[in-house]
SEVEXKOL-997687 format. One record per residue (C-alpha): x, y, z; residue number from 1. Coordinates in Angstrom, 3 decimals, always signed. Each point is the difference from the previous one (the first is absolute). Layout:
N
+----------+----------+----------+-----+
!       c1 !       c2 !       c3 ! pos !
+----------+----------+----------+-----+
!        X !        Y !        Z ! NUM !
...
+----------+----------+----------+-----+
! end
This chain:
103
+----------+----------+----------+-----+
!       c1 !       c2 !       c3 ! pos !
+----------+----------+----------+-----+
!   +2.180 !  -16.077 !   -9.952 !   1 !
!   +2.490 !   -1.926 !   +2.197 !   2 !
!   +2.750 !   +2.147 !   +1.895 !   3 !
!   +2.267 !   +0.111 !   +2.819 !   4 !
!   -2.576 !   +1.160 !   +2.372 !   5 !
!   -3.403 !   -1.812 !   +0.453 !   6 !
!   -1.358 !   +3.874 !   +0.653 !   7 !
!   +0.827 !   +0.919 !   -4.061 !   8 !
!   -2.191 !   -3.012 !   -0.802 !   9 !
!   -3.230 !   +1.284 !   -1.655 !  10 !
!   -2.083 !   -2.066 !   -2.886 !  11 !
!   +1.292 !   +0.893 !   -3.284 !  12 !
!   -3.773 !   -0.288 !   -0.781 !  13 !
!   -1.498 !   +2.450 !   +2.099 !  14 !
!   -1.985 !   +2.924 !   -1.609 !  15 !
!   +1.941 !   +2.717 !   -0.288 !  16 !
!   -0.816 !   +4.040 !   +1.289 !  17 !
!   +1.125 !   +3.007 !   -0.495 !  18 !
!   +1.502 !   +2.147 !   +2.999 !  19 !
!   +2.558 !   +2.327 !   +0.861 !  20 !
!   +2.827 !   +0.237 !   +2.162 !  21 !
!   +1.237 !   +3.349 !   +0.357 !  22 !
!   -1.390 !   +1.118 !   -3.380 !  23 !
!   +1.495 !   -3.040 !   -1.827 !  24 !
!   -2.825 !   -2.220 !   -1.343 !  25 !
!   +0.539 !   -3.924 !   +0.836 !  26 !
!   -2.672 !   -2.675 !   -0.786 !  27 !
!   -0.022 !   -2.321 !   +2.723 !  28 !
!   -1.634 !   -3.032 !   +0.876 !  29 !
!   -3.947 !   +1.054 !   +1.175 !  30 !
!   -0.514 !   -1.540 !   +3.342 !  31 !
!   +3.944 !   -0.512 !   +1.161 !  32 !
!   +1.110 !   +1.088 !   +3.251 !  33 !
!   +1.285 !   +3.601 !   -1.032 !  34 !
!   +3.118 !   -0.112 !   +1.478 !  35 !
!   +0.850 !   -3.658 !   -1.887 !  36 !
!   -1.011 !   +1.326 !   -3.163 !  37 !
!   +2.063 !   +2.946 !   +0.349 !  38 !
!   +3.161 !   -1.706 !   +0.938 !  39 !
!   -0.525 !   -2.426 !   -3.243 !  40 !
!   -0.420 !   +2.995 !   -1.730 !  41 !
!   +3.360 !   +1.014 !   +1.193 !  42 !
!   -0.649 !   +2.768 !   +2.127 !  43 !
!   +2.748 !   +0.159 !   +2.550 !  44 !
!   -0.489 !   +3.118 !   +2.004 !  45 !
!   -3.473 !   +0.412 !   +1.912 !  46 !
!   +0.551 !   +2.813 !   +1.900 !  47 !
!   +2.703 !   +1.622 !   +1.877 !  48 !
!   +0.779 !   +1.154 !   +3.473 !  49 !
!   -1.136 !   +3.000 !   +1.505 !  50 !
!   +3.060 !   +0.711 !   +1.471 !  51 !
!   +3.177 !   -1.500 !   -1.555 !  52 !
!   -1.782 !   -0.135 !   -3.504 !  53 !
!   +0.733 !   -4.007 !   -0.387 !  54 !
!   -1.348 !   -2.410 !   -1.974 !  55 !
!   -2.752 !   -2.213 !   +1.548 !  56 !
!   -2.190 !   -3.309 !   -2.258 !  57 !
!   -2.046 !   -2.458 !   +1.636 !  58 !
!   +1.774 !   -1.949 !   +2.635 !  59 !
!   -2.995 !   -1.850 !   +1.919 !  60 !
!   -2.955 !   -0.348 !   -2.643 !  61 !
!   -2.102 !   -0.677 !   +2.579 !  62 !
!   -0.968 !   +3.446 !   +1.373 !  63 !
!   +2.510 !   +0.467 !   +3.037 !  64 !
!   +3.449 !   +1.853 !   -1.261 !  65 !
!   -1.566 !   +3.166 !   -1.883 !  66 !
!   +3.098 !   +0.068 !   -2.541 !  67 !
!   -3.040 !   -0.492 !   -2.718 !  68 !
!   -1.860 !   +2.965 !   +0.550 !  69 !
!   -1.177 !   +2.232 !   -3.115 !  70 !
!   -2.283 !   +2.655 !   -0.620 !  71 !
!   -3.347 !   -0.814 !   -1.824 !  72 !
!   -2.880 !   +2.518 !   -0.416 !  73 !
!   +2.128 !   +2.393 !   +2.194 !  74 !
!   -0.703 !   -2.695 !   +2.925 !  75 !
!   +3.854 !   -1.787 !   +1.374 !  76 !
!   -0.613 !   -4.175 !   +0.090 !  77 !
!   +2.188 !   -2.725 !   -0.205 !  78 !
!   +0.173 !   -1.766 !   -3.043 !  79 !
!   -0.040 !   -3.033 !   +1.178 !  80 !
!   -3.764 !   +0.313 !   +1.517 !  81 !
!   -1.413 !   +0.778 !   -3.646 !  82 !
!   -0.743 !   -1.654 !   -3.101 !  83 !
!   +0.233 !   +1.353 !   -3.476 !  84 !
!   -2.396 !   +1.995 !   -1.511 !  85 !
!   -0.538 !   +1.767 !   -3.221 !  86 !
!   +1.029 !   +3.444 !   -0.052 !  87 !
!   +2.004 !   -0.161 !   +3.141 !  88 !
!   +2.129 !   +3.518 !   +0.274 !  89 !
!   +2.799 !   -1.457 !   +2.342 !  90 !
!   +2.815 !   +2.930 !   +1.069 !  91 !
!   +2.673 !   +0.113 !   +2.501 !  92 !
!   -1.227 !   +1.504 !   +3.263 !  93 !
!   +2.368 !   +2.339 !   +1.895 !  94 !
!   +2.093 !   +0.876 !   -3.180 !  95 !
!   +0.027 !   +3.483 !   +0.886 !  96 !
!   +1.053 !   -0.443 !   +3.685 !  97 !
!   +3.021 !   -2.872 !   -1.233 !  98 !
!   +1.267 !   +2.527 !   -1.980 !  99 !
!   +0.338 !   +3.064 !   +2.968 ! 100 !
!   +2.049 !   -2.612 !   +2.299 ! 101 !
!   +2.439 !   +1.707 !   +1.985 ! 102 !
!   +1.969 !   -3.340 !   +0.564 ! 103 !
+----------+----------+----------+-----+
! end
């Protein structure tokens, strides 16, 4: 699939799995860098800060910003780092603490 950014570009061919991102099944390339695959899949919103409660998606890809950072297996990790794998629960980390921001 050709798009605007070369970080959306994932085979059209690539066997497909099932996992879910904050209870909402997606089947997603097996084997793509986690955060890519999410961002084709047109997830927008990784996570959100602890303290002003806004948005944050993968800036860096490369492991250095920490805007990618989700929760798998109740364990926080960027998103960027991983590849897709079947049965993947993927959730927002922090959504509680976004949501009690005083600011």
């Amino acid at each position: 699939m050709k798009t605007d950014s070369p970080f959306l570009e994932l085979a059209d061919d690539a066997p497909r799995v099932r996992v879910w991102f904050d209870g909402q099944p997606l089947d997603l390339p097996a084997g793509a860098n986690l955060a890519a695959a999410l961002l084709a899949a047109g997830v927008q919103v990784f996570r959100h800060t602890a303290v002003s409660g806004a948005p944050r998606a993968p800036f860096c890809m490369m492991g250095a910003c920490f805007e990618c950072l989700v929760e798998i297996g109740g364990r926080v990790q960027q998103a960027c780092m991983l590849e897709v794998e079947e049965g993947m629960k993927i959730a927002r980390p922090y959504e509680a603490e976004a949501g009690d921001a005083a600011l």
